[in-house]
Legacy VTK file of the C-alpha trace (Angstrom):
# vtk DataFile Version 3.0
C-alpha trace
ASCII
DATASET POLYDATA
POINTS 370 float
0.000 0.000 0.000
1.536 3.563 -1.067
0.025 5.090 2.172
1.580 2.567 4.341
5.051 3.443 2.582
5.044 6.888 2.759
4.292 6.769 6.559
7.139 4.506 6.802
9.449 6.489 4.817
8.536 9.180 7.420
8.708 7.286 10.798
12.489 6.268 9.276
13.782 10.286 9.886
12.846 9.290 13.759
14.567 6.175 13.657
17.793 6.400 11.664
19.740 8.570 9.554
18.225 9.116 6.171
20.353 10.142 3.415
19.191 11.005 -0.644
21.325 11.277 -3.261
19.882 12.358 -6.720
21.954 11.105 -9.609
19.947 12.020 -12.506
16.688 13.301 -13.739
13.896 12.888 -11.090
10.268 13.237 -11.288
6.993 12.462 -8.791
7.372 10.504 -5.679
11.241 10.552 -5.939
11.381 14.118 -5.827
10.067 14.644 -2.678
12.000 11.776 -1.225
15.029 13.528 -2.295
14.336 16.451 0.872
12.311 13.616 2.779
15.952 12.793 4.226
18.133 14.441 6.888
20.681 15.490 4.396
20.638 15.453 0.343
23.061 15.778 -2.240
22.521 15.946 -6.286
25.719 16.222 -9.252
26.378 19.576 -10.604
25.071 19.557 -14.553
23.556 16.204 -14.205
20.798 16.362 -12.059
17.545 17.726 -11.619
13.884 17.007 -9.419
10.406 18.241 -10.061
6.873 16.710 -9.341
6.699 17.039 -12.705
9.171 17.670 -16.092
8.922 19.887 -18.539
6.592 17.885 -20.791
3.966 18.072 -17.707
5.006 21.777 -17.796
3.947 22.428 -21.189
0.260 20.778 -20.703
-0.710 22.722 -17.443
1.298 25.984 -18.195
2.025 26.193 -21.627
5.715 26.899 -21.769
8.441 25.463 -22.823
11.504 25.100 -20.226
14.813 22.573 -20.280
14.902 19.867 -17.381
17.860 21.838 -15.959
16.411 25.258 -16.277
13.511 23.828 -14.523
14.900 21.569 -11.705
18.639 21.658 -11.834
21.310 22.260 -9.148
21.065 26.292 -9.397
17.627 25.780 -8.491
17.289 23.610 -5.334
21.093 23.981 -3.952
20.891 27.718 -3.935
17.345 29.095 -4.578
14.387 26.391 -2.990
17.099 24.841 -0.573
15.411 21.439 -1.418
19.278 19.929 -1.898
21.500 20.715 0.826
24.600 19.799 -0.985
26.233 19.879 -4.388
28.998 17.166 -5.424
31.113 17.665 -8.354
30.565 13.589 -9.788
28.840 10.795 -8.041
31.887 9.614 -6.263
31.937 13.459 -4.383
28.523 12.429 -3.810
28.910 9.141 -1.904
31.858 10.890 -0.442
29.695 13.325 1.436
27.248 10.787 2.330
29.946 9.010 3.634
31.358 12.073 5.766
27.855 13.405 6.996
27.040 9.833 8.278
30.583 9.736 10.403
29.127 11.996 12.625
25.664 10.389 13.286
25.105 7.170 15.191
23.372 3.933 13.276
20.123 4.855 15.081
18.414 6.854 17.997
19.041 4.244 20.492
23.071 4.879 20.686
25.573 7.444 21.125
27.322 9.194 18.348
30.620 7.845 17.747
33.660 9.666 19.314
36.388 10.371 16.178
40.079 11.304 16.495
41.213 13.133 19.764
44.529 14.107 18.783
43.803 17.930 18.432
44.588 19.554 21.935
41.465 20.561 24.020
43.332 23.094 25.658
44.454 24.823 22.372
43.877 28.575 22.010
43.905 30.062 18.924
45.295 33.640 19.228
43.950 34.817 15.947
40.440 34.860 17.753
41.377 38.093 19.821
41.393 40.153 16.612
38.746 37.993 14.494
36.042 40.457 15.688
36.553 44.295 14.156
36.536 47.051 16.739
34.258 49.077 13.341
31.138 47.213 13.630
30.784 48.315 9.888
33.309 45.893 8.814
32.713 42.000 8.228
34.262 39.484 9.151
35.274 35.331 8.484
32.734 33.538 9.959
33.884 30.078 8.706
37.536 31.059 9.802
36.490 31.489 13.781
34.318 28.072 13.471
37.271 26.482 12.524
39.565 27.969 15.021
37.438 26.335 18.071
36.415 22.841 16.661
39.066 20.174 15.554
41.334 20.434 13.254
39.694 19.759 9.775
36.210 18.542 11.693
33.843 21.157 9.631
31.354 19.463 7.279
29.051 21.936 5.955
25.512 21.217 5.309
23.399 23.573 2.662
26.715 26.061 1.893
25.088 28.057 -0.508
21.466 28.248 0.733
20.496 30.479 3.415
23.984 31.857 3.311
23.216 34.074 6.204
24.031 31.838 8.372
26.402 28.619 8.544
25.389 25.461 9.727
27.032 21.802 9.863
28.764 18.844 11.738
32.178 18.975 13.453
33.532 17.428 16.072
34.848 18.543 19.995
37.315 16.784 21.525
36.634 13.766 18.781
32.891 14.695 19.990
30.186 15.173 17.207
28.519 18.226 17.214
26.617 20.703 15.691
27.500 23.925 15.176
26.092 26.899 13.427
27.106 30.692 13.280
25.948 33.764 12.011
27.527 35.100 8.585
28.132 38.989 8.484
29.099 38.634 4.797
25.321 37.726 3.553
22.341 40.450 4.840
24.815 41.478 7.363
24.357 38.192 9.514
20.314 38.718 9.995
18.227 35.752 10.006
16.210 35.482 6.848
13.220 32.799 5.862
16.147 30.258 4.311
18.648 30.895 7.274
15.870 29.812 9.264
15.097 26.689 8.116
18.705 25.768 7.773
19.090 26.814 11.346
15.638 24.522 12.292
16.743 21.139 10.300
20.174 21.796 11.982
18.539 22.111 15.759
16.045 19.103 15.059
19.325 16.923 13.842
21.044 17.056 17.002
18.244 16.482 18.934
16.822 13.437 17.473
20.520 12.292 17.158
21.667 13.297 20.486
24.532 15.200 19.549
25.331 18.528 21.327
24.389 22.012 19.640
26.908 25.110 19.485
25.417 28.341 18.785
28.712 31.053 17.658
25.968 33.932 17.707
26.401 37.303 16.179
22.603 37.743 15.259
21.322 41.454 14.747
17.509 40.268 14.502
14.952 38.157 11.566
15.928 39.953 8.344
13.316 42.886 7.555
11.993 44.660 4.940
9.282 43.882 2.417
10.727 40.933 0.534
11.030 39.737 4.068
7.788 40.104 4.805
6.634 38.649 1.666
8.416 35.611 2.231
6.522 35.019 5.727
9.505 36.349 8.382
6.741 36.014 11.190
5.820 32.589 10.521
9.739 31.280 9.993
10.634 33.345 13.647
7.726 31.709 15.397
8.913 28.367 13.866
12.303 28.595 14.974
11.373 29.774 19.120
9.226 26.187 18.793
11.963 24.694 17.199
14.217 25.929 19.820
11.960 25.158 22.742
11.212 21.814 21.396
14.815 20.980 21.732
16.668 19.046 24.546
19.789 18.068 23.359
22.939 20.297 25.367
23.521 23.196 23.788
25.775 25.848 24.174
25.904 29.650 22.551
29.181 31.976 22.356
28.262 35.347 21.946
30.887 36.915 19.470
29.383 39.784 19.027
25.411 40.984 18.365
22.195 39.143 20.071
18.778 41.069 19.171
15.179 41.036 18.928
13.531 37.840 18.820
16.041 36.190 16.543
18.424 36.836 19.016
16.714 34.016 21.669
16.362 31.356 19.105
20.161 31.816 20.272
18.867 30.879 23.896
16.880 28.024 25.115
15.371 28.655 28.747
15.359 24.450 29.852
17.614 21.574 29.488
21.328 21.723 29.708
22.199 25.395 28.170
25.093 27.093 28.876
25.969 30.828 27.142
29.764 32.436 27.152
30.120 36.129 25.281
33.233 37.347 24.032
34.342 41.249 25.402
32.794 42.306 21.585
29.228 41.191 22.518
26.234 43.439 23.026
22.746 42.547 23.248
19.316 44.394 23.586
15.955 44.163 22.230
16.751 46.185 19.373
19.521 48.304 17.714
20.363 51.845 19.657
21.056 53.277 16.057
17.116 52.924 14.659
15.947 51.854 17.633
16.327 55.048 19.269
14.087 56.649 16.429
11.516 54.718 17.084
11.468 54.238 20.533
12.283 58.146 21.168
10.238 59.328 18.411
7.592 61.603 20.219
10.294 63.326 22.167
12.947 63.684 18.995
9.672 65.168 17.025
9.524 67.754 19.265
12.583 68.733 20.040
13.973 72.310 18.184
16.516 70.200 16.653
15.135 66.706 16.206
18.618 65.617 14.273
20.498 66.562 17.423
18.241 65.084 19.865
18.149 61.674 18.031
21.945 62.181 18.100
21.905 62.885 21.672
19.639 59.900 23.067
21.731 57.772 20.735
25.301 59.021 22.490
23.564 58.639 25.987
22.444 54.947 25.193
25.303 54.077 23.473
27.255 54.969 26.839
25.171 52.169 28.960
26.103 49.531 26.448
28.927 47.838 27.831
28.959 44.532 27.349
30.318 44.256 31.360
27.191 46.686 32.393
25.194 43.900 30.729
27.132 40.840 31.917
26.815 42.046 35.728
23.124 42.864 35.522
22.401 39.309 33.774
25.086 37.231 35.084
26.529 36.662 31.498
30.185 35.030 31.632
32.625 37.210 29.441
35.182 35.091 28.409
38.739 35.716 26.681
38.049 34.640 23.026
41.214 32.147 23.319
39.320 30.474 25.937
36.286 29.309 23.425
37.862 26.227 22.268
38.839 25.167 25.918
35.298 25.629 27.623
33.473 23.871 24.678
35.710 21.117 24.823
34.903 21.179 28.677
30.764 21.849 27.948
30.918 18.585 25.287
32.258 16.238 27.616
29.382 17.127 30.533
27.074 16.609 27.973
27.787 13.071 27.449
25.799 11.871 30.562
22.876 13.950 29.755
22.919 12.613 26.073
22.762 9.073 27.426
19.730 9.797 29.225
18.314 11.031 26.119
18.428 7.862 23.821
15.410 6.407 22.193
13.333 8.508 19.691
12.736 12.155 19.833
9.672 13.288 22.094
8.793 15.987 19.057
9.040 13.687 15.182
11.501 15.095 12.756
9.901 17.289 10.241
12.171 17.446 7.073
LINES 1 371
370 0 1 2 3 4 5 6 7 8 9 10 11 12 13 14 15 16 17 18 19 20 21 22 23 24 25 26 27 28 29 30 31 32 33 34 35 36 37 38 39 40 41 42 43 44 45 46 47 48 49 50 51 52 53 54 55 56 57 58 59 60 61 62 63 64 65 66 67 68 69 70 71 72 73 74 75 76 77 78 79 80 81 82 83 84 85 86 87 88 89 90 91 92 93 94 95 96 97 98 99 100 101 102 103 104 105 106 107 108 109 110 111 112 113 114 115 116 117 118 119 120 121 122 123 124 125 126 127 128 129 130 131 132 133 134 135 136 137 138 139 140 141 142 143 144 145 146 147 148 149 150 151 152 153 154 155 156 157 158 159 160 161 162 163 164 165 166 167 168 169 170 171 172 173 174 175 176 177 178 179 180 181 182 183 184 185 186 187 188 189 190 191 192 193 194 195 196 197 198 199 200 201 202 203 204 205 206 207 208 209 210 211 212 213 214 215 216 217 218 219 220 221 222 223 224 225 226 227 228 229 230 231 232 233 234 235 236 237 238 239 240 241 242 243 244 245 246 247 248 249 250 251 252 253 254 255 256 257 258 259 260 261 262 263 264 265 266 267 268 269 270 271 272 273 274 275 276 277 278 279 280 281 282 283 284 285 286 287 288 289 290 291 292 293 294 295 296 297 298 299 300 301 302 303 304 305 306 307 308 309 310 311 312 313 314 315 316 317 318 319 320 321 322 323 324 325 326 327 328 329 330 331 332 333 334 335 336 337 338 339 340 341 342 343 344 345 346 347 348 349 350 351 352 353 354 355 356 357 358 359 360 361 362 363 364 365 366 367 368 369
């Protein structure tokens, strides 16, 4: 019976790691199976999914349109984030499958294997101090300060050029699997858009159905606005994410590099379960942004000042005076770390987790939802 399959198909992303790899042209059922997985991969110039091809295309719509132009790699890798990965032949392909399912345990009933632990747990990576730019105008590498805390050639990236906003994948602690996600300055200047979202979701619910640990490297200035924003359903993604987040058990710990705002800011924060949060000196955090926020917040007073430039100005200079990060840290109790530090106390956060992980195994109390 079909119906009995499918529902199979789906009780699987519970049970086990499920992995697609689409090596050719497919169409119906087998396209959705493709992103019915918990990671996906298809071969640049060679494949291509649709419910339908482009002879189906030309009856309902009554265009013409090439199987590639309609349901290639350019498509689903980058634009519909259907495909998380790209492979250059199929041998990259079964190589990533191969690499993404190191990480993972053979099912929800056991740990995730422990890899190498050559790579010091004490090491400190000077190049952190400076990786954060006094000018909060500038950008940054995002990818380079990942790799500086996790070990040595761990990173396996999931969804690269989707959602670029933000970076998400597998790596290891201390031979540890984990997952680990930051915030990338370099693509809508780090905010959380509709595709960072989901990438940041499917990451979140991966860890906790496999009971691997989470780390957050947070530098998150709020959900992305504007009106393509809003056309794309912002709301609906943020509220996702905080029952994503809240939904979640597995240890997980954030490093505050540098911004934490709005509501996109706490899907950086879970309030139960093993959680622990470290901020670098750079961090600052509020509900919103002094420069903007001020304007809004202050606008009946700026409106009717003589000079409403120079009171905006003003307010700004005043807030901008109460927003040390140590002000903060003291009034919340937030631990400010030294950035060469990070590696050290994550090492130190992965191995407590291990005994709350093994009181985790068995299946997920919330399904997976691809």
């Amino acid at each position: 019976d079909g119906n009995e399959w499918v529902q199979y198909e789906v009780m699987q992303l519970s049970a086990v790691p499920v992995v697609s790899a689409v090596l050719g042209s497919v169409a119906g059922l087998p396209a959705v199976q493709a992103p019915l997985s918990h990671f996906s991969v298809m071969v640049e110039g060679m494949s291509q999914i649709f419910p339908g091809g482009p002879p189906v295309v030309k009856a309902a719509l009554g265009y013409d349109i090439t199987k590639e132009d309609l349901g290639g790699d350019h498509i689903h890798v980058r634009e519909s984030g259907c495909v998380d990965n790209l492979a250059k032949d199929e041998a990259d392909a079964y190589l990533q499958i191969r690499a993404f399912l190191g990480y993972l345990p053979s099912n929800v009933h056991e740990m995730a294997p422990r890899g190498d632990t050559s790579d010091d747990p004490g090491r400190c990576e000077d190049s952190l101090l400076s990786a954060m730019p006094r000018d909060r105008r500038k950008t940054y590498n995002a990818k380079k300060i990942l790799r500086a805390v996790v070990d040595q050639g761990s990173f396996f990236e999931i969804a690269p050029y989707y959602g670029r906003a933000r970076v998400t994948g597998l790596a290891r602690i201390n031979g540890y699997p984990v997952g680990i996600m930051i915030n990338n300055p370099r693509f809508n200047g780090s905010s959380t858009d509709v595709a960072a979202g989901s990438k940041a979701n499917r990451l979140i619910q991966l860890c906790d159905t496999f009971h691997i640990p989470l780390i957050s490297l947070c530098d998150e200035p709020g959900f992305m606005v504007g009106l393509e924003s809003e056309k794309q359903g912002i709301e609906r993604a943020g509220a996702r994410m905080i029952a994503t987040v809240c939904n979640s058990r597995m240890p997980w710990a954030t490093v505050v590099l540098g911004r934490v705002y709005g509501v996109a800011g706490q899907c950086h924060h879970r309030p139960s379960g093993m959680f622990r949060r470290y901020a670098w000196p750079s961090a600052n955090w509020g509900s919103m942004h002094i420069s903007g926020g001020a304007a809004a917040a202050y606008r009946a007073e700026i409106e009717e000042a003589d000079d409403p430039e120079g009171k905006r100005e003003e307010i700004e200079a005043r807030l901008q005076a109460l927003a040390s990060p140590f002000l903060t840290a003291e009034a919340t109790g937030q631990d400010i770390i030294d950035p060469r530090e990070t590696r050290p106390l994550l090492c130190e956060f992965v191995e407590d987790a291990q005994r709350i992980l093994q009181s985790q195994l068995g299946p997920p109390h919330i399904p997976y939802l691809p």
